[in-house]
PAZAPA-4460 file (N, C-alpha, C; in steps of 0.05 Angstrom, whole numbers, plus 32768, in hexadecimal, padded with zeros to 4 digits):
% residues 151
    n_x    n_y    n_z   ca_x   ca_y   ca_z    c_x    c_y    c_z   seq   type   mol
   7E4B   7EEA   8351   7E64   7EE3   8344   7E65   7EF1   8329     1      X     A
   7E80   7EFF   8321   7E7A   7F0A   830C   7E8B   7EF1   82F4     2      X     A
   7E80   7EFE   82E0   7E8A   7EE5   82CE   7E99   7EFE   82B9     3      X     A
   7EB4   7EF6   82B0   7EC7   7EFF   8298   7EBB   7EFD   827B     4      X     A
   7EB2   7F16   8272   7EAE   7F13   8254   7EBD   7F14   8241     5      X     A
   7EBB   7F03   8231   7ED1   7F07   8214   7EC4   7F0C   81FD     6      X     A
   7EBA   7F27   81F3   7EA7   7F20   81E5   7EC2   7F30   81CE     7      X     A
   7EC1   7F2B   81B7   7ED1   7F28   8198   7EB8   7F46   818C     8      X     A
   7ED2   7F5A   8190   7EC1   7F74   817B   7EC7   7F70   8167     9      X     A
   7EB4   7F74   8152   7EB2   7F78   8138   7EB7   7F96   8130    10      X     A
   7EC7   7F9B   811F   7EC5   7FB8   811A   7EB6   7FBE   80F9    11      X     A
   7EAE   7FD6   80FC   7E8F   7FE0   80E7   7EA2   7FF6   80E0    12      X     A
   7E96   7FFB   80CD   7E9E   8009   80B8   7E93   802B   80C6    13      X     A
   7E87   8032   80D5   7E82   8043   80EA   7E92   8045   8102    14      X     A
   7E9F   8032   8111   7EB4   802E   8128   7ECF   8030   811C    15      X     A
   7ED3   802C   8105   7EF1   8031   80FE   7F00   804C   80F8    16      X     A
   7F14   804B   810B   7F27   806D   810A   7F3E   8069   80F2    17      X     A
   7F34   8079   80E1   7F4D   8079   80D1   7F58   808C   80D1    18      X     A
   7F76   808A   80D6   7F8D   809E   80D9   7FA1   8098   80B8    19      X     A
   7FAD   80B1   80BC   7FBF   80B3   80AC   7FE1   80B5   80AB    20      X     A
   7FED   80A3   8097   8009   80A0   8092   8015   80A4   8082    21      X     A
   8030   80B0   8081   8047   80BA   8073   805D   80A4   8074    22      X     A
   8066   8096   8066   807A   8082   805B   808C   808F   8047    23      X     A
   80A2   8099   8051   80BB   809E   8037   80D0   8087   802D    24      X     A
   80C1   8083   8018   80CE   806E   7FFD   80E8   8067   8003    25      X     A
   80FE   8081   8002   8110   8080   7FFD   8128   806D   800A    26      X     A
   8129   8061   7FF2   8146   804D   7FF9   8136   802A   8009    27      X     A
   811D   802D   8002   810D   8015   8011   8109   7FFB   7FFC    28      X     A
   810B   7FEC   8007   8105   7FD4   7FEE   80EF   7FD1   7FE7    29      X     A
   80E4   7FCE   7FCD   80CE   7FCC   7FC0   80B2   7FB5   7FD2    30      X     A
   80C0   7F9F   7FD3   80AC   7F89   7FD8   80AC   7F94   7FF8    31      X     A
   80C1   7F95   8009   80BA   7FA0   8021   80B0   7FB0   8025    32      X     A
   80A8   7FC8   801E   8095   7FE0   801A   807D   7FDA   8015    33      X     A
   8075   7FCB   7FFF   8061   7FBC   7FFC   8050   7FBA   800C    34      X     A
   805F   7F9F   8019   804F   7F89   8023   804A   7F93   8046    35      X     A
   805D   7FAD   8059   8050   7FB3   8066   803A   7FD2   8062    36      X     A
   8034   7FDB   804F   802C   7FEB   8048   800D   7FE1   803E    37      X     A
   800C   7FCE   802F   7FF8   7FB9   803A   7FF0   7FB4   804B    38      X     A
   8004   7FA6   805F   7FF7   7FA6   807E   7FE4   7FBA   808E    39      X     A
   7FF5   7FD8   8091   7FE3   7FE9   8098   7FCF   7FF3   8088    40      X     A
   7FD0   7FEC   806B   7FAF   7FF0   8056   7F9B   7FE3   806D    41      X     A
   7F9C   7FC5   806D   7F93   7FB1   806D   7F84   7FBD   808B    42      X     A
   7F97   7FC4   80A2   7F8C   7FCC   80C0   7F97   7FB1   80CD    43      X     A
   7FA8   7F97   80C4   7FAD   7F87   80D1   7FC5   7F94   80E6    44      X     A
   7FD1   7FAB   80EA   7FDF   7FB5   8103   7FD2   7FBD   811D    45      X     A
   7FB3   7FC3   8118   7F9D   7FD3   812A   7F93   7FB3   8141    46      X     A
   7F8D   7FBA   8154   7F7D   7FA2   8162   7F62   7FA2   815A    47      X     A
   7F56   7FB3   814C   7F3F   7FAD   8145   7F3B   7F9F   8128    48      X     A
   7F51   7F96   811A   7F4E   7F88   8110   7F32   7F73   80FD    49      X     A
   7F26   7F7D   80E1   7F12   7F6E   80E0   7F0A   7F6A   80C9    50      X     A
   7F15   7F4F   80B9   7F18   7F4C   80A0   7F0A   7F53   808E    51      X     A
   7EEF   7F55   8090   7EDC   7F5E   807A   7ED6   7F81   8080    52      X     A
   7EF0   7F87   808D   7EDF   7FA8   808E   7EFD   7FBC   8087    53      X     A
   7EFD   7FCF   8084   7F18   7FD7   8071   7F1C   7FEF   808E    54      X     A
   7F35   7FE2   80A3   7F30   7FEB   80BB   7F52   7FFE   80BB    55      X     A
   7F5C   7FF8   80A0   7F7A   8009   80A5   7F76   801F   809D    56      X     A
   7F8E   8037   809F   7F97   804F   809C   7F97   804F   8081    57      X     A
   7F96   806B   8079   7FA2   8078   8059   7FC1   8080   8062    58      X     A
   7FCC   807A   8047   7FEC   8072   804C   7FF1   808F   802E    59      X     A
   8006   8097   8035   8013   80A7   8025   8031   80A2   8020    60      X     A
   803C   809C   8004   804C   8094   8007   8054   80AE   7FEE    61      X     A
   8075   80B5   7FFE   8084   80C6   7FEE   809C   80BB   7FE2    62      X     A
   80A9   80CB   7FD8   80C8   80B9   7FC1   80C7   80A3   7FB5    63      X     A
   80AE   80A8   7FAA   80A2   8086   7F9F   80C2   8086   7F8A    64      X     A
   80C9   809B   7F79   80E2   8097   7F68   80FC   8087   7F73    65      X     A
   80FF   8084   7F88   8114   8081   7F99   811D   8066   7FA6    66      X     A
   8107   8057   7FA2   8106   8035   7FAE   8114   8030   7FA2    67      X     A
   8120   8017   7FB3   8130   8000   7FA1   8127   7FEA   7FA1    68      X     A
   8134   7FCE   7F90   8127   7FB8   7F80   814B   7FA9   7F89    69      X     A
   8141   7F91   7F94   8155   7F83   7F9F   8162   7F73   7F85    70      X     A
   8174   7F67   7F85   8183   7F5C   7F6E   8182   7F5F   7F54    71      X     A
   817A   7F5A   7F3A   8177   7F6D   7F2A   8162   7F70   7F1E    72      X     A
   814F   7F6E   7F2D   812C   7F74   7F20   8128   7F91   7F11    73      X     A
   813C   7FA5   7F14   8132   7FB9   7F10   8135   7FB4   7EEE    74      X     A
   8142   7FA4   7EE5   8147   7F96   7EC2   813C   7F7F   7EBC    75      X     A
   8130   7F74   7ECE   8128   7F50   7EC7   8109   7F49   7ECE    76      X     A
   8109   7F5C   7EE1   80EF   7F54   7EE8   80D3   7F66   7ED0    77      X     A
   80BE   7F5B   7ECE   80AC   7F67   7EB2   8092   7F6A   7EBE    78      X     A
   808A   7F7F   7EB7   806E   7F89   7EC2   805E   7F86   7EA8    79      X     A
   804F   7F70   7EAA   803F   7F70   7E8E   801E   7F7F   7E91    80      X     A
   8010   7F88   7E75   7FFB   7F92   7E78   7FF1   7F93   7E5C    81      X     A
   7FD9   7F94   7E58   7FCA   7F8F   7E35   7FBA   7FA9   7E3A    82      X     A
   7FBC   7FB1   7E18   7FAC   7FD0   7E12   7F95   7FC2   7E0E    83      X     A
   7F81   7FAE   7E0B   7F6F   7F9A   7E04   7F62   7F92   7DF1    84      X     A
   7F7A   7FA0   7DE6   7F7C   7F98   7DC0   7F90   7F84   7DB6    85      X     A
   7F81   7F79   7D9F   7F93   7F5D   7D97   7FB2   7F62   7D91    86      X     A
   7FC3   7F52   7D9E   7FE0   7F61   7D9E   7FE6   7F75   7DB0    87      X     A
   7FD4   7F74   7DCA   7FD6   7F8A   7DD1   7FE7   7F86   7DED    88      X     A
   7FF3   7F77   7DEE   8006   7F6D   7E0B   8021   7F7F   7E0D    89      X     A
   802A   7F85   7E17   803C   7F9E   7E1F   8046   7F99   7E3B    90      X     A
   806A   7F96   7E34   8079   7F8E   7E4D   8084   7FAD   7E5B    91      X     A
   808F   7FB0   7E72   809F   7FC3   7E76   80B2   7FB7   7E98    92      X     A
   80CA   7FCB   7E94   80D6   7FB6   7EA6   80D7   7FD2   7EC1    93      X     A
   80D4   7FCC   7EDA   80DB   7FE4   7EF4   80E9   7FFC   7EE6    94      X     A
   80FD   7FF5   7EDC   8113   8009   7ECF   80FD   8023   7EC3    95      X     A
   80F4   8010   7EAD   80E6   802A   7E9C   80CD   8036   7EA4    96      X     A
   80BC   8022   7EBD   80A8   8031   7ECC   80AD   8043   7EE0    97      X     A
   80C5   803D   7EEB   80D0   8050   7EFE   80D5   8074   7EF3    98      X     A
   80E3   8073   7ED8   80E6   8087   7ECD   80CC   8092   7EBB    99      X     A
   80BC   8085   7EB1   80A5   8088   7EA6   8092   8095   7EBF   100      X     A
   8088   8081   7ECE   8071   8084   7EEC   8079   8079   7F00   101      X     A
   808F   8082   7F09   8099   807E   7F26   8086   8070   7F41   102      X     A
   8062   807D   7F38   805C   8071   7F53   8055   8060   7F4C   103      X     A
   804C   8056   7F27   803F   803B   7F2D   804E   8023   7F2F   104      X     A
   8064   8020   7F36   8076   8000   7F40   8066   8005   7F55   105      X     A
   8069   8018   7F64   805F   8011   7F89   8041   800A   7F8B   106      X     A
   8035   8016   7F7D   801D   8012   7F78   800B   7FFC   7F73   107      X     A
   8025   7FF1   7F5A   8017   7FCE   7F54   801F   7FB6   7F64   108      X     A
   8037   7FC5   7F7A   8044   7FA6   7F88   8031   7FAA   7FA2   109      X     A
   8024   7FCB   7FAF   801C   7FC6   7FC2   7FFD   7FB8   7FBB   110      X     A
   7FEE   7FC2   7FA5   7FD4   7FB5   7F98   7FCE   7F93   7F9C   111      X     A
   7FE8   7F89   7F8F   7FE5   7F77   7F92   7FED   7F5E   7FAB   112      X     A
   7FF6   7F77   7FBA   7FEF   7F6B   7FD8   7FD7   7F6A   7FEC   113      X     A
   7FC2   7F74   7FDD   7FAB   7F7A   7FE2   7F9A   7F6A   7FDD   114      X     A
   7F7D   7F5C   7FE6   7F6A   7F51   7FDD   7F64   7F54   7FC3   115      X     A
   7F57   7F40   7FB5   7F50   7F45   7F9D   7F32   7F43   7F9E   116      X     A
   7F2A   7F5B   7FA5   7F06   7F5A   7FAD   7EFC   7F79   7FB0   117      X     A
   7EEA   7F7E   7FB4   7EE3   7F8C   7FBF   7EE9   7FA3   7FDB   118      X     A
   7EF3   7F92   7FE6   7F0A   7F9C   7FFB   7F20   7FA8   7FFA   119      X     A
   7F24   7F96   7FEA   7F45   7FA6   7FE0   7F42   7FBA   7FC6   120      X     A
   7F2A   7FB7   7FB9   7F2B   7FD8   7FA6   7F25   7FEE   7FB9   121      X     A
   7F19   7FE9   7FCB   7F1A   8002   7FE1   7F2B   8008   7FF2   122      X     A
   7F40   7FF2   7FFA   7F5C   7FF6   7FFE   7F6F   8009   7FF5   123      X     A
   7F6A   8001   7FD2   7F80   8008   7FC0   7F77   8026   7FC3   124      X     A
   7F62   8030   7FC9   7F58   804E   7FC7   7F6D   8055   7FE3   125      X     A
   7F79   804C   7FF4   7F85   8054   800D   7F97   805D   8004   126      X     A
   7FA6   8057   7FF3   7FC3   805A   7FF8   7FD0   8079   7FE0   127      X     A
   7FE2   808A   7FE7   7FE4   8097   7FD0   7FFB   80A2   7FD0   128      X     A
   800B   8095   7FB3   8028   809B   7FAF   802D   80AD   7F9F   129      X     A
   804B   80C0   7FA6   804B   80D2   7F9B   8068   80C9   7F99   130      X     A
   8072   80D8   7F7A   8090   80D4   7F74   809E   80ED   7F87   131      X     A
   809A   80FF   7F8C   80B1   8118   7F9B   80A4   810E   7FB7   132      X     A
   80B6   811F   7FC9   80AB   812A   7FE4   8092   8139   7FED   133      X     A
   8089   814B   7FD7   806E   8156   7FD2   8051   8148   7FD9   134      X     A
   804C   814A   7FE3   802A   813D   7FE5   8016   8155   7FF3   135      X     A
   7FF7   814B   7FE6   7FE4   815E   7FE9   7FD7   815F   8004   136      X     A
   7FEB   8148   8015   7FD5   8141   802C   7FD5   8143   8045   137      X     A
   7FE7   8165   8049   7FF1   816F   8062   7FDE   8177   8073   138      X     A
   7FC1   817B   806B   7FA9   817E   807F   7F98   816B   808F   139      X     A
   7FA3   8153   8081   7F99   8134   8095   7FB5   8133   80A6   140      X     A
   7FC7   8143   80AE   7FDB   8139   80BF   7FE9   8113   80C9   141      X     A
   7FF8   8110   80A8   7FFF   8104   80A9   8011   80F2   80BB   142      X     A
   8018   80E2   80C8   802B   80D9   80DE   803F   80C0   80C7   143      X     A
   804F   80D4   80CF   806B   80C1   80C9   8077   80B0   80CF   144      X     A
   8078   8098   80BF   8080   807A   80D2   8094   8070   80C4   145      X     A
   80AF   8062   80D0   80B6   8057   80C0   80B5   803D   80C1   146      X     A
   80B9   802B   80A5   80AE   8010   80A2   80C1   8004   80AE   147      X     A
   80D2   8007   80C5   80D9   7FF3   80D4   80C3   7FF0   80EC   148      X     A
   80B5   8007   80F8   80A4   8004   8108   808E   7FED   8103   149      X     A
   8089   7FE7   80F0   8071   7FDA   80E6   807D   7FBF   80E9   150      X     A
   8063   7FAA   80E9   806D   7F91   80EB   8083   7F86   80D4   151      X     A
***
């Protein structure tokens, strides 16, 4: 009699295939971009699936200049940060990071959809935004997805 196994793979940091992706910004909502761009950091789209092991793709994201910010965050909403000097707290609102450093809005909303550990600083190394269409990273043959495909 044969008996059905179910045995639960673990995936290692040696078994994991990482592929690569192209996401164009343009005209996409900020927090939605985000939060599935995250997802495929993370590898929660893959069936191998395996929380303590960093099992997603490197993501490339272009027209970081070009997102949009739903109702009027692009004036209201405040990205705060300290130079770590006394008095040293410093607001700025999307508007003026957008025109200042275009990729870092995308940068800090997808970050902080990320673990706050160890995992997720090796995450944050996945992902890489660029303000134009231009990117350096036509020799990993990027595959182009768009974020409706994603969960």
């Amino acid at each position: 009699m044969e008996a059905i196994s179910y045995k639960t793979v673990s995936a290692s940091k040696e078994t994991v295939t990482k592929g690569w992706i192209l996401i164009d910004a343009e005209n996409e909502v900020l927090g939605r971009l985000a939060s599935k761009v995250a997802y495929v950091l993370r590898g929660k789209d893959k069936t191998n699936f395996t929380p303590h092991v960093d099992t997603g793709d490197n993501v490339i994201i272009i027209n970081a200049e070009k997102v949009k910010l739903t109702g009027n965050k692009l004036n209201d909403k405040e990205y705060v940060r300290h130079t770590g000097h006394p008095g040293g707290q410093r607001f700025a609102t999307p508007k003026e990071l957008l025109a200042k450093k275009p990729t870092e809005v995308i940068t800090m909303a997808v970050s902080g959809m990320l673990p706050k550990n160890k995992l997720g600083d090796a995450l944050r190394r996945n992902v890489y935004v660029y303000a134009g269409t231009e990117h350096p990273h036509t020799a990993q043959q990027p595959k182009e997805i768009k974020l409706n495909s994603i969960k």
